[in-house]
C-alpha positions as CSV (number, residue, x, y, z in Angstrom):
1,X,-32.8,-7.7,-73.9
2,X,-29.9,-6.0,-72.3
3,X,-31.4,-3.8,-69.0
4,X,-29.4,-0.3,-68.6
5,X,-29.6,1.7,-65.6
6,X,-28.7,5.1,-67.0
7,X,-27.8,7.9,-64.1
8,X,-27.8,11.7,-65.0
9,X,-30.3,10.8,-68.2
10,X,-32.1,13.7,-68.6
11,X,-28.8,15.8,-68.9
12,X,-26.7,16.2,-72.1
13,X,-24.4,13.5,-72.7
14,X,-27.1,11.1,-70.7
15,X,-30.1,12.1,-73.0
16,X,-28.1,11.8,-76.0
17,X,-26.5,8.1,-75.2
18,X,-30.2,7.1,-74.5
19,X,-31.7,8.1,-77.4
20,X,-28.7,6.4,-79.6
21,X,-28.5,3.4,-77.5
22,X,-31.8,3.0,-78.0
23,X,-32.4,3.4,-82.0
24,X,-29.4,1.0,-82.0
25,X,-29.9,-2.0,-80.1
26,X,-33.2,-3.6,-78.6
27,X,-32.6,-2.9,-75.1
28,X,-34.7,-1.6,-72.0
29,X,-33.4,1.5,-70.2
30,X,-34.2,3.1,-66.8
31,X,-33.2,6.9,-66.6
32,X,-32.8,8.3,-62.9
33,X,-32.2,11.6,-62.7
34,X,-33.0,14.6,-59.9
35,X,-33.3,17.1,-62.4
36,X,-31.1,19.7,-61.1
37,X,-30.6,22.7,-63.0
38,X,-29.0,20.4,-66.6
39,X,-31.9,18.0,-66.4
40,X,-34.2,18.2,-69.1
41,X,-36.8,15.9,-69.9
42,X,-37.7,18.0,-73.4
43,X,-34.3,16.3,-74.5
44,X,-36.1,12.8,-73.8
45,X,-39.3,13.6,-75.9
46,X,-38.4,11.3,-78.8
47,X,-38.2,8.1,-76.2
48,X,-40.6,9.1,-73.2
49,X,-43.4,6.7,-74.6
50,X,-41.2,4.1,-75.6
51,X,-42.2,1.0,-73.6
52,X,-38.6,0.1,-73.0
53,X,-37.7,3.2,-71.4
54,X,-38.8,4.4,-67.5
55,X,-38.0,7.4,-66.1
56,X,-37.4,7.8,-62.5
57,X,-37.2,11.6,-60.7
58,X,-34.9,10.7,-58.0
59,X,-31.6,11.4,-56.5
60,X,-29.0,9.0,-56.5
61,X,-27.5,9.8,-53.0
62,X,-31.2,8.7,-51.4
63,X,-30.0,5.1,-50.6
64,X,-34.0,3.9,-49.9
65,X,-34.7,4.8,-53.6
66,X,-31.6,3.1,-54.9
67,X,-31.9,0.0,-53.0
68,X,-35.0,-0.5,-53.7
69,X,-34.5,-0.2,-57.6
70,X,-32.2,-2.8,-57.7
71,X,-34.5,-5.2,-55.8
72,X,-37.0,-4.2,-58.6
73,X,-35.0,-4.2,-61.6
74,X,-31.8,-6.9,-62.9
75,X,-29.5,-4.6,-63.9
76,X,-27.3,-5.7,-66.9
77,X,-25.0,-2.2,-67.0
78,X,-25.0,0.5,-65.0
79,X,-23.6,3.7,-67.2
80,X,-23.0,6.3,-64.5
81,X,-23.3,10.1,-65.9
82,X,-25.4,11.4,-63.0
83,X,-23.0,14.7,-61.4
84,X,-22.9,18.3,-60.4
85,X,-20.6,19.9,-63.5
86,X,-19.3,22.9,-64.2
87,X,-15.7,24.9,-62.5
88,X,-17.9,27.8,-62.2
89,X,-20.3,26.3,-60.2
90,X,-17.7,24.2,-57.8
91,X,-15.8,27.2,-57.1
92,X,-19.2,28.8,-55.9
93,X,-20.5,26.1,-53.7
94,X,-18.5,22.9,-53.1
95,X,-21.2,20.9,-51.6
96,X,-23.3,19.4,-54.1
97,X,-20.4,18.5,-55.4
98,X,-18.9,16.3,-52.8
99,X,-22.5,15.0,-51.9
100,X,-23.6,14.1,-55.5
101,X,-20.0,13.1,-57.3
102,X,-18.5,11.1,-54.4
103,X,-21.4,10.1,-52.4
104,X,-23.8,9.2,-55.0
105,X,-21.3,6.9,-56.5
106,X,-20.8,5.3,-53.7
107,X,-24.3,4.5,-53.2
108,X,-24.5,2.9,-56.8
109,X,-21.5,0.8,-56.3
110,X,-23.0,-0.8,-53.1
111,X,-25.9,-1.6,-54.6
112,X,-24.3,-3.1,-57.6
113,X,-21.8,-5.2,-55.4
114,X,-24.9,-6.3,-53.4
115,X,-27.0,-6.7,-56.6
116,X,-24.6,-8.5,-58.9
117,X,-23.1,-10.9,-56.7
118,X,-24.2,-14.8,-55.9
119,X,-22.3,-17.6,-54.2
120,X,-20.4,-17.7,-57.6
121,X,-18.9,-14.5,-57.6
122,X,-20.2,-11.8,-59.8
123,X,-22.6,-12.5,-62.4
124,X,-21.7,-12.8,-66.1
125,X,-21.8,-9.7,-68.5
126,X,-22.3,-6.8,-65.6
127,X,-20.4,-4.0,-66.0
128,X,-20.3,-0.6,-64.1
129,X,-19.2,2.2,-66.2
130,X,-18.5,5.6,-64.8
131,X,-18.2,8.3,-66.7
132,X,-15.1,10.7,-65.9
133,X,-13.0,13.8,-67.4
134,X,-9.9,14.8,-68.7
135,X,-10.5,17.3,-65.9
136,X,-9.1,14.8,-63.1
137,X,-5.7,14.8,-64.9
138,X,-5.3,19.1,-63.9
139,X,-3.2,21.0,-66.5
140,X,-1.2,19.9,-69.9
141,X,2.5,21.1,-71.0
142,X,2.2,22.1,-74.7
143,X,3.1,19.1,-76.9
144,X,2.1,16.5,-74.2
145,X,-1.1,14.4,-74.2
146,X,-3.1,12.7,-71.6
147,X,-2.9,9.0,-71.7
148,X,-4.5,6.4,-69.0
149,X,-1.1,6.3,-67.1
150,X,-1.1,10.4,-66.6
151,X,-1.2,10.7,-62.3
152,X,-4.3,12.7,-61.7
153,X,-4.1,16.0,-60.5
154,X,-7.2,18.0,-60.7
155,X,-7.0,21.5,-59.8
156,X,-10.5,22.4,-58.6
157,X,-13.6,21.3,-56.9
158,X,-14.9,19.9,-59.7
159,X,-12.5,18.3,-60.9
160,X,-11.1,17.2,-57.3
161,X,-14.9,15.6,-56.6
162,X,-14.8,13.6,-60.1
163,X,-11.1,12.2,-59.7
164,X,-12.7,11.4,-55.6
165,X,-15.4,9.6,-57.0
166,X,-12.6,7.3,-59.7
167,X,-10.8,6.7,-57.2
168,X,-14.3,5.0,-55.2
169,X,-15.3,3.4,-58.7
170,X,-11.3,1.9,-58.4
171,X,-11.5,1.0,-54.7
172,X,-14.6,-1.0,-55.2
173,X,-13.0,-3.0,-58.4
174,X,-9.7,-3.8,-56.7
175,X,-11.6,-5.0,-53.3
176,X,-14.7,-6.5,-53.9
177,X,-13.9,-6.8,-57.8
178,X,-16.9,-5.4,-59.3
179,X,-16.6,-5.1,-63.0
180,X,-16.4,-1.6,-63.6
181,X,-14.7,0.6,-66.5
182,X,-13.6,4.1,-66.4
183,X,-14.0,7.0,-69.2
184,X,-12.2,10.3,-69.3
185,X,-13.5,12.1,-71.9
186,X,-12.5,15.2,-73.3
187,X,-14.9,18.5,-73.8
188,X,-18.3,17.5,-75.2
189,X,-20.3,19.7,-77.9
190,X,-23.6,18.8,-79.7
191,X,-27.6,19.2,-79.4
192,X,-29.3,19.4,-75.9
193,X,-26.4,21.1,-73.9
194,X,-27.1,23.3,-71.2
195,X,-26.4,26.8,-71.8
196,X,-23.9,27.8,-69.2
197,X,-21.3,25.4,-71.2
198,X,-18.9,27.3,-74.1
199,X,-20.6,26.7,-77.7
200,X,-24.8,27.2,-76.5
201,X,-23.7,29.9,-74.8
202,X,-22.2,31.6,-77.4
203,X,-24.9,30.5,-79.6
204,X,-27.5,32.2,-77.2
205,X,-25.8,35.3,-77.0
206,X,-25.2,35.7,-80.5
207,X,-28.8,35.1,-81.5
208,X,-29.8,38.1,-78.4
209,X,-27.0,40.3,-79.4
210,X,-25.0,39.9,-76.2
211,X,-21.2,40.1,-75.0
212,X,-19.6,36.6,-75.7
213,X,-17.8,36.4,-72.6
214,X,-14.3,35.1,-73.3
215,X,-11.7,33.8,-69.8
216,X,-9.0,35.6,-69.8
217,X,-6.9,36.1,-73.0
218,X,-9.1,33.5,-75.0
219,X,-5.9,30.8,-75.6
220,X,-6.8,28.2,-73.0
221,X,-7.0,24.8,-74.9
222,X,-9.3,21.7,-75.4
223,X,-9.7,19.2,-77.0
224,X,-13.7,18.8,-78.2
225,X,-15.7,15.6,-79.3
226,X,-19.2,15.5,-80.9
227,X,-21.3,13.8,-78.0
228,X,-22.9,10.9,-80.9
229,X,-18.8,10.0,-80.8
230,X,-18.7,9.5,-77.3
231,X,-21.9,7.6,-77.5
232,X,-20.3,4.6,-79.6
233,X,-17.3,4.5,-77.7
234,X,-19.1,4.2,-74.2
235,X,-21.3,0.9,-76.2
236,X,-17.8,-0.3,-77.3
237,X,-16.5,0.0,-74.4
238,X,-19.3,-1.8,-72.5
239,X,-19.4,-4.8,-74.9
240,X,-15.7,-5.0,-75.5
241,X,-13.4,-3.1,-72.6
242,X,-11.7,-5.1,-70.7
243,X,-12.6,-5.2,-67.3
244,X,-10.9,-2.7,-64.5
245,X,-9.6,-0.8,-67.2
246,X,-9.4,3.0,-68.2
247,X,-10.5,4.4,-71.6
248,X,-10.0,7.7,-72.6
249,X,-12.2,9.4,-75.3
250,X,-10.5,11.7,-77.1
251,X,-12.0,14.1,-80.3
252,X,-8.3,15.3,-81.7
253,X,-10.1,18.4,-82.1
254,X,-7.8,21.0,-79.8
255,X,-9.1,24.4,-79.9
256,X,-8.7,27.5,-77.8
257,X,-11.8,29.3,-76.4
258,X,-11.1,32.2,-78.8
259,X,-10.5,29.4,-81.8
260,X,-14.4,28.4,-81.1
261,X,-15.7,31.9,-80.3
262,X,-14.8,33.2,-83.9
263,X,-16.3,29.7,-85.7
264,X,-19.1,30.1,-83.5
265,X,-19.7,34.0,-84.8
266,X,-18.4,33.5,-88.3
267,X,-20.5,30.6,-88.9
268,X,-23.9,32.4,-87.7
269,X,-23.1,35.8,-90.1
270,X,-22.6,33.7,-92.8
271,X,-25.5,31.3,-93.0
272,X,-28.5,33.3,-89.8
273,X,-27.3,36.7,-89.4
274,X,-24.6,39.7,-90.9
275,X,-25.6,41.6,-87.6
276,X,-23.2,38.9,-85.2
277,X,-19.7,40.2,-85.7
278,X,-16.6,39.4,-84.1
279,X,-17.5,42.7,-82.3
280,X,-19.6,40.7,-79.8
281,X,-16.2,39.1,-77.8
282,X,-15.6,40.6,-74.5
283,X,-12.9,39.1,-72.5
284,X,-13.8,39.1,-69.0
285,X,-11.3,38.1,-65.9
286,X,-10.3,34.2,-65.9
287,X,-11.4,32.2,-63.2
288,X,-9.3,30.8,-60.4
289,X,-7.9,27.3,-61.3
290,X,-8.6,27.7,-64.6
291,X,-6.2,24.9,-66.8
292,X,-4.4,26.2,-69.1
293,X,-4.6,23.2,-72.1
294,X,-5.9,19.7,-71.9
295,X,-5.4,17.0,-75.0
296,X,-6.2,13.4,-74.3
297,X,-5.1,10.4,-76.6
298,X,-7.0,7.7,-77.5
299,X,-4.5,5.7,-78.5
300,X,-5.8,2.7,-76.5
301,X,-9.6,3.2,-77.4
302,X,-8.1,3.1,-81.2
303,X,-5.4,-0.1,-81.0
304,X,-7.4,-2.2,-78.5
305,X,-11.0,-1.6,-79.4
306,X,-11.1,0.0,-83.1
307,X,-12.8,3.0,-81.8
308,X,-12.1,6.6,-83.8
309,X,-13.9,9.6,-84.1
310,X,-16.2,9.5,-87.0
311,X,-17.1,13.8,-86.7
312,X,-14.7,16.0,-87.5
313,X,-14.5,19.5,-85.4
314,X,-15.3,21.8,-88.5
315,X,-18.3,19.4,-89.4
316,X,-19.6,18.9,-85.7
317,X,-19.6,22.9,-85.1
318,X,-21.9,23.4,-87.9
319,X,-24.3,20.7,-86.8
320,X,-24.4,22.0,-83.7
321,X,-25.0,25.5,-84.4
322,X,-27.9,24.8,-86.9
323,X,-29.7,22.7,-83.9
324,X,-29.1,25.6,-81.8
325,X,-30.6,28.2,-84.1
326,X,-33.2,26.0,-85.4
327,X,-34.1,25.6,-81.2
328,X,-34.6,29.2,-80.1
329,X,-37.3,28.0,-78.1
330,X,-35.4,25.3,-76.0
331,X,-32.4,27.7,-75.9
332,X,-34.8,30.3,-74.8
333,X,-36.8,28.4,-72.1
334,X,-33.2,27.1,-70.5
335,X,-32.2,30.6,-70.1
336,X,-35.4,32.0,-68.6
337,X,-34.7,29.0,-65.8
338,X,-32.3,29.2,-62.9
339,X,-29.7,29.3,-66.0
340,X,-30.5,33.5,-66.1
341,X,-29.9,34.5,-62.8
342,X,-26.7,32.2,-62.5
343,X,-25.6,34.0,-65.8
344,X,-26.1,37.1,-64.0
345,X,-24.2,36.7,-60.9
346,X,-21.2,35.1,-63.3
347,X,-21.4,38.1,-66.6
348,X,-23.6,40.6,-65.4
349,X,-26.6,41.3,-67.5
């Protein structure tokens, strides 16, 4: 069996990579996460009594912990999601984000290079994937795309402590030449996201009746992909990438905020609710170094691994909303967390 080290598990994309990884393939994972305030290990109750899966609470920035997990365990791939996330959040307290993003990756690739290497060189069929954003490559002209070659040039803390962090995951491949792969991926939607991000929020606030808060004049841009489509490119990419290079992981699915604001409320008066009206958008003031548009290419997932997007936008949206609404009680017990009072020092209540 293939061993996983899985960083950042109990979050969004983490959870959901686990659960598919392991419904696909016979493999053994080991899920460390601190559980900040995105860790969830409800997201996890379909695998928590799996015999092939461990859970760790820990922090990855706690070398002790880390080094002694990879004395313990022979890791086969490490898939790195573990950070701090969200603008908001970066712009409030810059930190965590330096101490988690750049720090804690540091402390992963030491203990791979340590781990992984004999008086051979490295060891066969290791890989170290770390898990980016589009957000590292700043803001997009209209007509232009991101591709692997686009200089980074992020444009806020978040972003900044991500693009650090690649830049660490780089320095350790081109030195020591751990096998590592990058992914930039662009805005991810689907089940199990925490509510401060764009579609549960609006989800959350339709179902209690609340201002959908809207940045600015609504027309910033993203591109979105269903998380199960990130999923099989990030197993693609660790059976089939080549090694030291960059992947992006595009949806095609460019949408402004105001775009997925009105599917969002259209979609839940139609098939939950005739109360939730367009009536609900409040645009509120943007927020400093907000991007304008981002729109990343796959073009080199597509020609050199056969990787595509299987979900469209309009058929993702609905499966995401449904889980929502059929989840009050997750959605519910999120918010009544540390979620509610960050919500309202950001909207008010």
């Amino acid at each position: 069996m293939k061993r996983y080290l899985v960083t950042g598990g109990a979050g969004f994309i983490g959870s959901n990579f686990i659960k598919y990884i392991m419904q696909k393939q016979d493999v053994v994972v080991v899920n460390i996460d601190n559980l900040e305030y995105s860790g969830n290990l409800e997201n996890l109750k379909e695998v928590e009594n799996n015999s092939r899966y461990r859970f760790i609470h820990g922090d990855i920035c706690n070398k002790e912990l880390v080094e002694e997990l990879f004395k313990r365990e022979e890791f086969d791939y490490i898939v790195h999601f573990a950070a701090m996330t969200h603008v908001d959040r970066s712009i409030e307290n810059v930190e965590p984000f330096i101490r988690v993003n750049i720090s804690g990756t540091y402390n992963l690739l030491e203990n791979a290079r340590k781990a992984w290497f004999n008086e051979k060189g490295y060891m066969e069929e290791k890989k170290f994937l770390y898990v980016s954003t589009d957000e590292v490559y700043g803001d997009l002209g209209e007509g232009e795309y991101f591709t692997e070659t686009t200089p980074i040039a992020p444009r806020n803390p978040y972003s900044a402590s991500k693009a650090g962090a690649e830049l660490m995951v780089r320095a350790y491949s081109e030195t020591y030449k751990l096998p590592i792969n990058i992914t930039r991926c662009s805005n991810n939607y689907g089940p199990n996201q925490f509510p401060e991000k764009l579609i549960p929020l609006l989800v959350n606030n339709c179902i209690n009746k609340k201002p959908l808060p809207i940045y600015g004049d609504g027309k910033s841009v993203r591109d979105w992909l269903f998380v199960k489509d990130h999923c099989t490119a990030i197993e693609i990419i660790l059976e089939k990438g080549k090694v030291g290079e960059v992947y992006n992981i595009g949806g095609h699915n460019e949408k402004t905020t105001l775009d997925i604001a009105y599917m969002v409320v259209d979609y839940i008066n139609k098939k939950y609710d005739k109360k939730v009206t367009r009536k609900l958008i409040t645009y509120v003031a943007d927020r400093k170094g907000h991007d304008r548009r981002y729109a990343i290419s796959p073009a080199k997932m597509i020609k050199e691994l056969n990787w595509f997007p299987s979900i469209t936008f309009e058929e993702g949206i609905k499966l995401t909303i449904d889980w929502y609404m059929n989840h009050q009680e997750w959605l519910e017990n999120i918010v009544n967390g540390e979620y509610k009072e960050y919500y309202k020092r950001r909207y008010g209540n």
